[in-house]
C-alpha positions as CSV (number, residue, x, y, z in Angstrom):
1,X,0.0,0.0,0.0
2,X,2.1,3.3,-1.2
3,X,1.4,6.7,0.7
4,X,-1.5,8.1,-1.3
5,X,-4.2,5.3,-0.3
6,X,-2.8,5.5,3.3
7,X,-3.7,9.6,2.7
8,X,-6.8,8.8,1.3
9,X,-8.1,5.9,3.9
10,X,-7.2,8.2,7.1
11,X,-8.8,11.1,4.9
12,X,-12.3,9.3,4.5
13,X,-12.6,7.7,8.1
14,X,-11.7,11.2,9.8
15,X,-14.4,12.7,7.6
16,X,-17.2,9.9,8.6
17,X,-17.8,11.8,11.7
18,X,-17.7,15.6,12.2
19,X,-18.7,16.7,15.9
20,X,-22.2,18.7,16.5
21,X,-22.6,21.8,17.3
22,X,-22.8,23.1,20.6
23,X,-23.8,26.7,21.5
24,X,-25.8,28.7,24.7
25,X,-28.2,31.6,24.7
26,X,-27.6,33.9,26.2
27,X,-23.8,33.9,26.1
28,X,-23.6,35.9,29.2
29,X,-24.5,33.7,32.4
30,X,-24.7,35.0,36.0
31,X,-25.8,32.7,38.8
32,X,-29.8,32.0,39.2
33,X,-30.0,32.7,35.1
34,X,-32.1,30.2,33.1
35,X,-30.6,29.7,29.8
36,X,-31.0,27.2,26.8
37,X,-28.2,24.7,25.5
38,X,-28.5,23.1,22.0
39,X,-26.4,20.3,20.6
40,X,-27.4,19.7,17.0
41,X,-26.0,16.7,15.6
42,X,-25.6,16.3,11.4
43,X,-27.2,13.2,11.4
44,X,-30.0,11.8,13.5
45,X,-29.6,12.0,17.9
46,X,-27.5,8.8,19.0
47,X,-29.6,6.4,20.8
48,X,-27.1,6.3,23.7
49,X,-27.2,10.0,24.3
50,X,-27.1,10.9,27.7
51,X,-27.5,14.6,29.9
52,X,-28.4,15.5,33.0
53,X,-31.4,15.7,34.3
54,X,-32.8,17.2,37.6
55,X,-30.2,18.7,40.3
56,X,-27.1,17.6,39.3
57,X,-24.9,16.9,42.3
58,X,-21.2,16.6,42.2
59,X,-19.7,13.5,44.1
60,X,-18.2,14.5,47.4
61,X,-21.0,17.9,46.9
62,X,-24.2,18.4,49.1
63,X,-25.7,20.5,47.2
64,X,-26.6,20.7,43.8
65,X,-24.5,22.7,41.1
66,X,-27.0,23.0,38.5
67,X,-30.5,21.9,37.7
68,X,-32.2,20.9,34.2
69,X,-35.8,22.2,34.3
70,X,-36.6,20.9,30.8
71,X,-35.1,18.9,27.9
72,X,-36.9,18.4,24.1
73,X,-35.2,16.4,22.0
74,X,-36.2,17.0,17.8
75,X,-35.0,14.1,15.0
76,X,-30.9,15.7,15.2
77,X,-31.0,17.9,18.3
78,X,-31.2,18.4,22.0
79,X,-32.2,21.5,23.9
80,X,-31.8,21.6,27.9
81,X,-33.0,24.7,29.7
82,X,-30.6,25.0,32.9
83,X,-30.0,27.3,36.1
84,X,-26.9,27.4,37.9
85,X,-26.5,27.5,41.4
86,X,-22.2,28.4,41.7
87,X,-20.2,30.7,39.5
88,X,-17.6,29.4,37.4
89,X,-16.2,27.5,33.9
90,X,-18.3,23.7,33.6
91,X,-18.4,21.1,31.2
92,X,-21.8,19.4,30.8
93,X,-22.0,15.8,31.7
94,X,-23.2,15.1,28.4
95,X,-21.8,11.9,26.7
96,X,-22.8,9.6,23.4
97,X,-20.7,6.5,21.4
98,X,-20.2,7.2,17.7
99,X,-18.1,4.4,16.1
100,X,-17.0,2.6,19.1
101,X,-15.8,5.5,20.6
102,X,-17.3,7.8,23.6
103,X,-17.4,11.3,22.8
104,X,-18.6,14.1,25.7
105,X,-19.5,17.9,25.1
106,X,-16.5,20.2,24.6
107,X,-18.5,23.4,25.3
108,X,-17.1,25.3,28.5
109,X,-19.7,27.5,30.1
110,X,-18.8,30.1,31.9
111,X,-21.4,31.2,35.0
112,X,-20.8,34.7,36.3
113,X,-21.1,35.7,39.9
114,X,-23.4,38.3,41.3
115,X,-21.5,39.2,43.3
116,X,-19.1,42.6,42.8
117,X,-16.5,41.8,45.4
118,X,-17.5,45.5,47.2
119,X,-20.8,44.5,48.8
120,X,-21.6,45.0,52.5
121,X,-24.2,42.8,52.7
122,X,-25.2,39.7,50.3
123,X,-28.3,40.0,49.0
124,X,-30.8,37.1,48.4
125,X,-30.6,35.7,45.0
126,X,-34.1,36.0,43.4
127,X,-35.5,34.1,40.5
128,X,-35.7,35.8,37.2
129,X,-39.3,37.0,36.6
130,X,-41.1,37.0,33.4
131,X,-43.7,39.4,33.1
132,X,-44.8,40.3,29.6
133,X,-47.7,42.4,27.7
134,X,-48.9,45.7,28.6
135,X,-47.8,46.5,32.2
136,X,-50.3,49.4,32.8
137,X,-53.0,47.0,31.9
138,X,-52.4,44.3,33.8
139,X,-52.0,46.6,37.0
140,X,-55.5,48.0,36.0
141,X,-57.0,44.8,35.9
142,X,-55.0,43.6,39.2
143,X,-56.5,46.6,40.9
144,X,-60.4,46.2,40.0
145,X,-59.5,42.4,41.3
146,X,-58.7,43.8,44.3
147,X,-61.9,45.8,44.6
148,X,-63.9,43.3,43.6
149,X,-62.8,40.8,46.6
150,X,-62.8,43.7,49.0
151,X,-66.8,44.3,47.9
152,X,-67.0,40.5,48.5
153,X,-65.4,40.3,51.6
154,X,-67.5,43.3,52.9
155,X,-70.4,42.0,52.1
156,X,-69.9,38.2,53.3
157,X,-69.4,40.4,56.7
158,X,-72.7,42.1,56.6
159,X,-74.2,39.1,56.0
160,X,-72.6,37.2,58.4
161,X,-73.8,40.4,61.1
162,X,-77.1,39.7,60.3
163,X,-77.2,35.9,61.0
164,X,-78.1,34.7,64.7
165,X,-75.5,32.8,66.2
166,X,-76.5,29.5,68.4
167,X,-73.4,28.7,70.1
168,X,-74.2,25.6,73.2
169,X,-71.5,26.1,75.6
170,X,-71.7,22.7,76.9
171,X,-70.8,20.9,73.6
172,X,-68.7,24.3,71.7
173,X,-65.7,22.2,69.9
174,X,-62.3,22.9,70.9
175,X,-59.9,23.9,68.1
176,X,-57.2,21.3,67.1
177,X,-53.8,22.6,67.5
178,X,-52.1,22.5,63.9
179,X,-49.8,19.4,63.8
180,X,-46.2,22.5,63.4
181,X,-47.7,23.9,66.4
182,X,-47.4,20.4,68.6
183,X,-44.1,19.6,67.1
184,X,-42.7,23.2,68.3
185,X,-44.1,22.4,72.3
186,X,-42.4,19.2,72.3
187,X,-39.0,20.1,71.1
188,X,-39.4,23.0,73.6
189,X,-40.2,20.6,76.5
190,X,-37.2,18.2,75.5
191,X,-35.1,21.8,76.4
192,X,-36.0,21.3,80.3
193,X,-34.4,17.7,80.3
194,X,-31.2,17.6,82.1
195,X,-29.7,15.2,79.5
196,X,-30.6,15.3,75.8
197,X,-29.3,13.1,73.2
198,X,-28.0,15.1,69.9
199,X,-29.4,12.3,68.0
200,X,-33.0,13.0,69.5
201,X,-32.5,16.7,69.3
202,X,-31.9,16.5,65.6
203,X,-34.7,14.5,64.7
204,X,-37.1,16.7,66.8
205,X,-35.8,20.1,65.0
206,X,-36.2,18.4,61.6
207,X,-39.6,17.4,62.3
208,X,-40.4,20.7,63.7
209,X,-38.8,22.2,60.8
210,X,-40.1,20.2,58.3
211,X,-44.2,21.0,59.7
212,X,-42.8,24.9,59.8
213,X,-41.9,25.5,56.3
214,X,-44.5,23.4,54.5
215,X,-47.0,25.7,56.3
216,X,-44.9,28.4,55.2
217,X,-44.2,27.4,51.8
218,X,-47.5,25.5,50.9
219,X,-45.8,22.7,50.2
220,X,-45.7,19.3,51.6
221,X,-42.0,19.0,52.6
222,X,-42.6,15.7,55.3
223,X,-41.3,12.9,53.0
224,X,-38.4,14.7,51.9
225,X,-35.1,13.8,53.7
226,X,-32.5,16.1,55.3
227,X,-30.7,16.6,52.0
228,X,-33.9,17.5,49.7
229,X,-35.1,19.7,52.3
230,X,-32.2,22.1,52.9
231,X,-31.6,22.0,48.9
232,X,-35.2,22.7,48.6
233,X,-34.8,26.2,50.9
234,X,-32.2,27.0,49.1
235,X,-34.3,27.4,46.4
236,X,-37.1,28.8,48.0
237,X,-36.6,30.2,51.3
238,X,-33.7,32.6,51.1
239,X,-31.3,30.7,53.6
240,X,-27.5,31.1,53.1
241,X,-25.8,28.3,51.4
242,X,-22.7,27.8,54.0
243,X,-25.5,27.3,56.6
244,X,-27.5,24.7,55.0
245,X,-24.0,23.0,54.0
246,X,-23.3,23.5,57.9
247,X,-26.6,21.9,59.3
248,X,-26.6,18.7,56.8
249,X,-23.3,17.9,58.1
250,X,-24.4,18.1,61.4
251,X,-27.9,16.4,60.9
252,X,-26.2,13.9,59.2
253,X,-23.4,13.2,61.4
254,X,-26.0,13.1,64.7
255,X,-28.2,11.0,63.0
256,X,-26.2,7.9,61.5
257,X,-23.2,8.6,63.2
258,X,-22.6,5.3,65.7
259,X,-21.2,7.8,69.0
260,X,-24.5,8.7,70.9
261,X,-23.6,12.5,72.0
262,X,-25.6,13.7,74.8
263,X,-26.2,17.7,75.9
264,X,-26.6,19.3,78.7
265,X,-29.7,21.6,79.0
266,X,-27.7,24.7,78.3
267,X,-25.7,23.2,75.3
268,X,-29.5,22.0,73.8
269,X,-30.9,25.7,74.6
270,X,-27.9,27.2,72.8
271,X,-28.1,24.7,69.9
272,X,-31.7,25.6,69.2
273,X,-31.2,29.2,69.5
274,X,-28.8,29.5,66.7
275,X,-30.6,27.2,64.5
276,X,-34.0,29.0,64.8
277,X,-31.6,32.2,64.2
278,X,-30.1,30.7,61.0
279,X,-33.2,29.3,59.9
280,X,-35.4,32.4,60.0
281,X,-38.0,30.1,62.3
């Protein structure tokens, strides 16, 4: 075989496969953005295509990097829409097999910081909002809403005036006390113990907080566990990063840690004091 058919046979097999096209939009990405990531392949989407999906959480992380909040797929393309969490240059974990061989996305993203580097105080990071259409009318209409339900409400009350109330004081119902409400006395009763185990302490403020902020949030937060929760206040709730980092490592060292720790009343007091501090309870 002479030179020119060795030219021409590593000519043909490099030209078999040419690698899709990756691109962003927006190109400028700062923390809490939403944006869009297409890969568009020349022929149709490899079978074995894989991308993340949900909160994607590095190994040896707590919480989640990044989080896919929708992916469409077309005959030769994918489109993710993402939000980053942490600033900084990443690589998607996007991987497929072309000819034997495993290729993964080369497009580096780069995720801007909020932050300036001159702030006194770190602000919340909110969700981007989208509000479209006429602003003016959609105030107007917000506003005769409002008027409309404070007629309502009026009226329900002057009818509600004229009605005669039949109360029997023998057999009046007591309220129930809301289930956040019991689990807030008991963890406050397990403070006048002399000795408290951490691991019991833990489980009660978890509960506790658990019942707190699905009343708060209107959400039903019970079944998620310690890691779920604090990645879900992150995202809804305001709290500081470092201190939901700072309680799961706690929660999670009391909890399925084999030493049984056990506080004092003053230690237990303390403990709760900063927590309810931390947590905004």
């Amino acid at each position: 075989m002479n030179l020119r058919s060795i030219f021409i046979i590593l000519f043909l097999s490099t030209s078999t496969f040419a690698f899709p096209k990756e691109s962003i939009n927006p190109t400028d990405i700062f923390v809490g953005d939403i944006f869009e990531y297409t890969i568009q392949f020349e022929g149709k989407l490899p079978e074995n295509l894989q991308y993340p999906d949900g909160d994607f959480i590095q190994e040896g992380e707590q919480l989640p990097i990044f989080k896919t909040l929708t992916a469409n797929k077309s005959e030769n393309q994918l489109q993710l829409k993402i939000r980053f969490y942490q600033s900084g240059e990443y690589l998607l974990p996007i991987e497929w097999e072309e000819q034997n061989q495993i290729y993964k996305s080369e497009l580096k993203i780069k995720v801007n910081s909020n932050l300036r580097g001159d702030e006194t105080d770190i602000d919340d990071i909110e969700p981007p909002i989208s509000f479209s259409g006429f602003y003016l009318y959609r105030l107007l209409f917000a506003f005769i809403c409002f008027i409309i339900l404070v007629y309502l409400i009026y009226a329900m009350y002057l009818f509600w005036k004229k009605q005669v109330r039949v109360v029997d004081t023998k057999w009046e119902k007591i309220p129930e006390i809301e289930p956040r409400t019991k689990k807030l006395y008991q963890l406050e009763q397990s403070l006048i113990q002399t000795d408290l185990s951490l691991k019991e302490f833990c489980y009660m403020v978890t509960t506790y907080c658990k019942e707190e902020y699905s009343f708060r949030l209107n959400s039903n937060l019970l079944n998620l566990t310690d890691s779920e929760f604090l990645a879900y206040l992150y995202d809804h709730s305001g709290v500081e990063e470092s201190i939901l980092r700072e309680l799961r490592s706690i929660f999670r060292n009391a909890k399925y840690a084999n030493e049984e720790t056990v506080l004092s009343r003053e230690e237990a007091k303390s403990l709760w004091d900063d927590w309810k501090l931390k947590l905004k309870l």
